[in-house]
VEXDOTI-475314 format. One line per 5 residues: for each residue z negated, x, y negated of N, C-alpha, C. Coordinates in steps of 0.001 Angstrom, whole numbers. Atoms other than C-alpha are relative to their C-alpha. Layout:
REM residues N
Z:X:Y:Z:X:Y:Z:X:Y  ...
REM end
This chain:
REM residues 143
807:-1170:211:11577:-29841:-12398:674:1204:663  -596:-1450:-366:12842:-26149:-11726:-1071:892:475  504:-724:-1065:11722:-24760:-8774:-23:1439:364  162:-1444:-509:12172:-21138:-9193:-1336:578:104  1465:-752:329:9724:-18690:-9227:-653:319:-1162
145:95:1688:8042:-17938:-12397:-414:1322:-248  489:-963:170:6237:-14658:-11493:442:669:1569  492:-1312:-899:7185:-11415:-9144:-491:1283:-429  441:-1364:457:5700:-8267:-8892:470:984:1230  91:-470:-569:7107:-5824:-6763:-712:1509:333
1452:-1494:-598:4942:-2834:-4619:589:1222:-356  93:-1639:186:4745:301:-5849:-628:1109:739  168:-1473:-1019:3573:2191:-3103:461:140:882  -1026:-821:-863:4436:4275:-391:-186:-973:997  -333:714:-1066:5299:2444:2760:-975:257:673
999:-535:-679:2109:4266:4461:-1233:-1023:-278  1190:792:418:-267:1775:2514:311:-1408:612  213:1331:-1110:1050:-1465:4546:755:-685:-411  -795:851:197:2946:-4300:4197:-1076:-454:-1297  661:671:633:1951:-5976:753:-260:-1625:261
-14:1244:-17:810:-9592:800:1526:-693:-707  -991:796:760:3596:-12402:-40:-570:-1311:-231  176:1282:646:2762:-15695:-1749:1146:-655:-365  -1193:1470:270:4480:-19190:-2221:-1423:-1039:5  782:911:436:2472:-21811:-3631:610:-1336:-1194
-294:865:894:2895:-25084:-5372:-1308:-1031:-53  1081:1020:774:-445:-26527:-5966:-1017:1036:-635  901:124:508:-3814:-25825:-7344:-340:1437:676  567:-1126:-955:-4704:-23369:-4375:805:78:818  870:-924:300:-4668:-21059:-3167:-211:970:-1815
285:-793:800:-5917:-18954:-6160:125:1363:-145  -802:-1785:491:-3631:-15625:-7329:-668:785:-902  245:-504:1250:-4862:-13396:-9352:496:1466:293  -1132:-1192:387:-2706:-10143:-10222:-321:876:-830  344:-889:1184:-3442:-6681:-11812:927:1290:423
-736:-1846:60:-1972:-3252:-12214:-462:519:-629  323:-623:1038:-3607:-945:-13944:469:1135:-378  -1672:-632:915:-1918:2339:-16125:177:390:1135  -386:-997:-1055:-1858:4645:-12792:1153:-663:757  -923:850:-1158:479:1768:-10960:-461:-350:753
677:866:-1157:-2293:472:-8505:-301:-1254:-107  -366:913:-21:-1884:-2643:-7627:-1098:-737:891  959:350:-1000:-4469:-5277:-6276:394:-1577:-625  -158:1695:315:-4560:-9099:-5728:-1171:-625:564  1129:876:20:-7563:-11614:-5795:481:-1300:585
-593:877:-916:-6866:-14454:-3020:-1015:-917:-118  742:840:-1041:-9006:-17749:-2745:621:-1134:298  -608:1278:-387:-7842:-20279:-745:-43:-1492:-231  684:593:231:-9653:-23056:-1430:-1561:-265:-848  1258:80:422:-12952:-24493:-3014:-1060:497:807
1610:-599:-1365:-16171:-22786:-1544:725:811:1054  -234:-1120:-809:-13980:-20066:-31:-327:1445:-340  33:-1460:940:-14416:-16863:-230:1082:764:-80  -1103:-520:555:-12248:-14412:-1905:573:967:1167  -759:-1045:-359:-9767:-11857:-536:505:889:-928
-1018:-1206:1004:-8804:-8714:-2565:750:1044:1124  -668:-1238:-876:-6210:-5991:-1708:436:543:-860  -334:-940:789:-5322:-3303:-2972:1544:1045:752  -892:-672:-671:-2284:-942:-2376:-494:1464:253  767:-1377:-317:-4287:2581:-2905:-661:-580:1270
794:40:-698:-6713:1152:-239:604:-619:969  -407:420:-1489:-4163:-29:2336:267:-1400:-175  311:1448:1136:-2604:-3691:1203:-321:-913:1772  613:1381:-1016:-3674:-5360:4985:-1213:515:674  1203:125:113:-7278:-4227:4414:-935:-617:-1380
1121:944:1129:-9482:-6595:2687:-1127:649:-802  1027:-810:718:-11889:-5085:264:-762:-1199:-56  1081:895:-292:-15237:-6668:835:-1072:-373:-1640  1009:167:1100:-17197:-8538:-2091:-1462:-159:389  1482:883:-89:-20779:-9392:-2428:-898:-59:-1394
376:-124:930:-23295:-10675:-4703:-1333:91:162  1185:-385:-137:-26283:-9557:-5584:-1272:-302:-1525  571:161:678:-29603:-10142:-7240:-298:1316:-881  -131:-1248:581:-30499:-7903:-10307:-1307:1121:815  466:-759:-438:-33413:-6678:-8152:337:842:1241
-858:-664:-1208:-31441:-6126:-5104:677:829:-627  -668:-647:329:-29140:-4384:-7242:-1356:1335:-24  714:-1294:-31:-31900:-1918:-8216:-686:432:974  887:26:-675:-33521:-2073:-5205:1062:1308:945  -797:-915:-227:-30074:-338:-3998:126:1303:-289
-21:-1581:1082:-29857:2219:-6504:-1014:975:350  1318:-757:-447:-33598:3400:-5362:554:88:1205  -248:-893:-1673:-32796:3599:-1769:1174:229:383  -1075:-444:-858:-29367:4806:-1910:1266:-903:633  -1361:1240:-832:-27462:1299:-549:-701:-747:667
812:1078:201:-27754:-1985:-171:-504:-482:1721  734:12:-1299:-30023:-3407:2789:698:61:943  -344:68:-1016:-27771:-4032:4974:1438:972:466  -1628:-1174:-300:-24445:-1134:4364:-688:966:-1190  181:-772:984:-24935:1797:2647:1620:-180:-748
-1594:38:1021:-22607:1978:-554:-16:1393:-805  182:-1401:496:-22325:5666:-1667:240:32:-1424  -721:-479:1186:-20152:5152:-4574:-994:-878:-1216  929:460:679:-23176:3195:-6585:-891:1471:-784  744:-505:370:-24772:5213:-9274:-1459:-254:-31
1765:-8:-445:-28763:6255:-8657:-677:-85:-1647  971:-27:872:-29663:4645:-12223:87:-1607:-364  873:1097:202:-30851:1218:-13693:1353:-453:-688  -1026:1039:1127:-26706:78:-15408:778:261:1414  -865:-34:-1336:-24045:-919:-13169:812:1144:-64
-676:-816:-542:-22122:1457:-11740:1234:55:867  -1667:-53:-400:-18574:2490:-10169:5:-1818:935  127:956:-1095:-17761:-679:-8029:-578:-1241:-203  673:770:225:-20063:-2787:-9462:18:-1092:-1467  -441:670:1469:-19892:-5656:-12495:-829:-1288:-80
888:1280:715:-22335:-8231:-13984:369:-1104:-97  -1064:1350:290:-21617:-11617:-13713:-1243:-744:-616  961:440:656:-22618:-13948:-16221:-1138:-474:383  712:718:-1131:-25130:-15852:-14179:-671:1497:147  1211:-913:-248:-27049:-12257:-14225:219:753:1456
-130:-474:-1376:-26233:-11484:-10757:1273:1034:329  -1596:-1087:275:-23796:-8682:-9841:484:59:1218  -1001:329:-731:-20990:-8328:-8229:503:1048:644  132:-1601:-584:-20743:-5604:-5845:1573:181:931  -1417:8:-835:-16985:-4663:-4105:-967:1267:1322
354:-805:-1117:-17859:-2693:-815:1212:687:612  -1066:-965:-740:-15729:397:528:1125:526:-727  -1213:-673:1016:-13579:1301:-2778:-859:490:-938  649:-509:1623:-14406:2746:-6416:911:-1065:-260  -872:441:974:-12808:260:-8622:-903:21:-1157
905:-486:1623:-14062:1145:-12733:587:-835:-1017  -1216:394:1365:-12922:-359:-16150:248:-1102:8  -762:736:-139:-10503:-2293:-16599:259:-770:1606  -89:925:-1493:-10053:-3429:-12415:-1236:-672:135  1019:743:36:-13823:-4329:-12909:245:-907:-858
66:1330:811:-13419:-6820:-15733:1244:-579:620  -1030:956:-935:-10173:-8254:-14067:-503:-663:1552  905:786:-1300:-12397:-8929:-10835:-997:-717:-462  1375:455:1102:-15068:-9891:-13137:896:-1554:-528  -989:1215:891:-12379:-12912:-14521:204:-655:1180
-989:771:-1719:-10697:-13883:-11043:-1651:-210:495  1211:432:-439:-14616:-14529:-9821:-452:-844:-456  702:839:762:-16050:-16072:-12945:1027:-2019:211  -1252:1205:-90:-12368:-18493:-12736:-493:-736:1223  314:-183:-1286:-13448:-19250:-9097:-1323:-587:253
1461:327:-485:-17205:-19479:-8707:-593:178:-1439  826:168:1060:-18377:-20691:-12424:-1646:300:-58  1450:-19:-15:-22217:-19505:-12959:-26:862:1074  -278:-326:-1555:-21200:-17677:-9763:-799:-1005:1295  -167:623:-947:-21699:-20747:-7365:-147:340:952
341:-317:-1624:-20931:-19027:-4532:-1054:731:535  1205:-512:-523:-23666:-18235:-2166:72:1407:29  141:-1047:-72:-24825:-14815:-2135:663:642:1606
REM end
């Protein structure tokens, strides 16, 4: 079997945003997941194991700070939206109406999927939206 590598991606940002993560893997897990979207920002979806939780990074947001997930019920979600952010952190970048909003993305399982301390929109939402569903089927993982 041929042991090279099969996939790099090298960093496109400025040296000010951090050292990027490096990976080497030859089994099952940990769990990669890889995006770029058109601007050149660059983020990676980490889980180590079963029943872990994820790690994202991003290079706009600094690549050795973790961007924080969480999930939420659809009434918690609105329950946010009315007071501004969720019980326990305020989240500014949440729009004040009843569909998800910047940051935020529906997972099948009804429950949504909230990133804490970035905007990510679009396209980086349905690519987090994939690397989750891959991960925590029905979304599994505990809230």
């Amino acid at each position: 079997m041929d042991q090279k590598p099969f996939f790099q991606a090298f960093n496109a940002h400025i040296e000010s945003c951090g050292t990027p993560p490096t990976f080497t893997d030859n089994a099952r897990w940990p769990y990669h997941g890889y995006f770029v979207n058109r601007h050149g920002d660059q983020f990676v979806f980490t889980v180590n194991g079963p029943g872990e939780d994820p790690v994202v990074r991003g290079g706009d947001c600094g690549w050795e700070r973790p961007i924080r997930l969480r999930t939420v019920t659809a009434q918690e979600y609105r329950e946010a939206l009315q007071g501004g952010g969720w019980p326990d952190e305020k989240i500014s970048e949440v729009l004040a109406k009843d569909t998800p909003g910047p940051s935020t993305v529906r997972l099948t399982s009804g429950r949504y999927l909230a990133v804490q301390g970035v905007i990510l929109v679009g396209a980086e939402l349905l690519w987090l939206r994939s690397c989750w569903e891959a991960n925590y089927p029905g979304d599994s993982r505990p809230a």
